[in-house]
C-alpha positions, 0 to 999 in steps of 0.5 A: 635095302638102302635108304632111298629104297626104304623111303620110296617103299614106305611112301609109295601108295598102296595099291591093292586089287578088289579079291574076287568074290569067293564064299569067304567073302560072301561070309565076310560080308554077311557075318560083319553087318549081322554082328551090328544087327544082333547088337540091335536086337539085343538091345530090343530083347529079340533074336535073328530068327525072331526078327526074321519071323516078325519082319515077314508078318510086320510088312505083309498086307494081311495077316499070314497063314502059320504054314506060309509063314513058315515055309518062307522063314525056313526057306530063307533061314535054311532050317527045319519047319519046327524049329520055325514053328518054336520061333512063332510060339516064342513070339506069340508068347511075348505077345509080338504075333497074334492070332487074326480073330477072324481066322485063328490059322493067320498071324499078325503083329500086335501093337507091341510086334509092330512098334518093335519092328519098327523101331529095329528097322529103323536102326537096321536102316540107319546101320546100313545107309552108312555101310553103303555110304559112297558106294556107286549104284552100279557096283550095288546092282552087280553085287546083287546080281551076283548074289542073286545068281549064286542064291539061285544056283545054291537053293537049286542044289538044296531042291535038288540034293 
């Protein structure tokens, strides 16, 4: 290589081409933003499937129904209900989730459940406006269409199997 090739290779810009989006981006993509999340819980004292759980009851209206509850975190987990069911009991053992006084068969955020949730989303939050800092709206809503449809595709087959 001469010298002038070498000069002219060293300063030209690099172009490089968006990969098309395959699982290992899509993993890429997950696992990166969910080791700053976990950092987040550490720090709080929870884990993933505890903050998951939390969330669910944290933001629903009411109190919700255990077997709902459930259902929905293993669903959107993609585990097994009693592992689900071990989550709930470890929750209402750090007194995070409650049992509604009215109806024992519903759960809801203790004082406590809901002052961390908060505090987590907020720095959840945080984390994710500068992750999609600059990002046009448009690439974000065909990234999440795409998702979506693959999500979609993915839980068919899972029903299916």
């Amino acid at each position: 290589m001469t010298t002038a090739t070498a000069t002219a290779t060293a300063t030209a810009p690099a172009t490089t081409t968006a990969p098309a989006v395959n699982a290992r981006i899509i993993g890429l993509a997950h696992h990166a933003p969910r080791a700053l999340l976990e950092r987040v819980l550490d720090r709080h004292g929870v884990t993933f499937h505890q903050n998951v759980t939390l969330r669910l009851v944290a933001i629903a209206a009411e109190p919700v129904g255990r077997d709902e509850l459930v259902g929905e975190v293993s669903g959107a987990l993609k585990t097994d209900d009693s592992f689900v069911h071990g989550v709930i009991e470890e929750l209402l053992t750090a007194k995070l989730l409650e049992a509604d006084p009215a109806d024992p068969s519903r759960l809801r955020p203790t004082g406590t459940g809901r002052d961390l949730y908060e505090r987590v989303a907020a720095e959840s939050g945080a984390i994710a406006a500068r992750l999609y800092a600059g990002i046009p709206a448009a690439d974000l809503a065909v990234a999440g269409r795409v998702l979506t449809l693959i999500t979609d595709r993915a839980n068919t087959e899972l029903t299916s199997a």
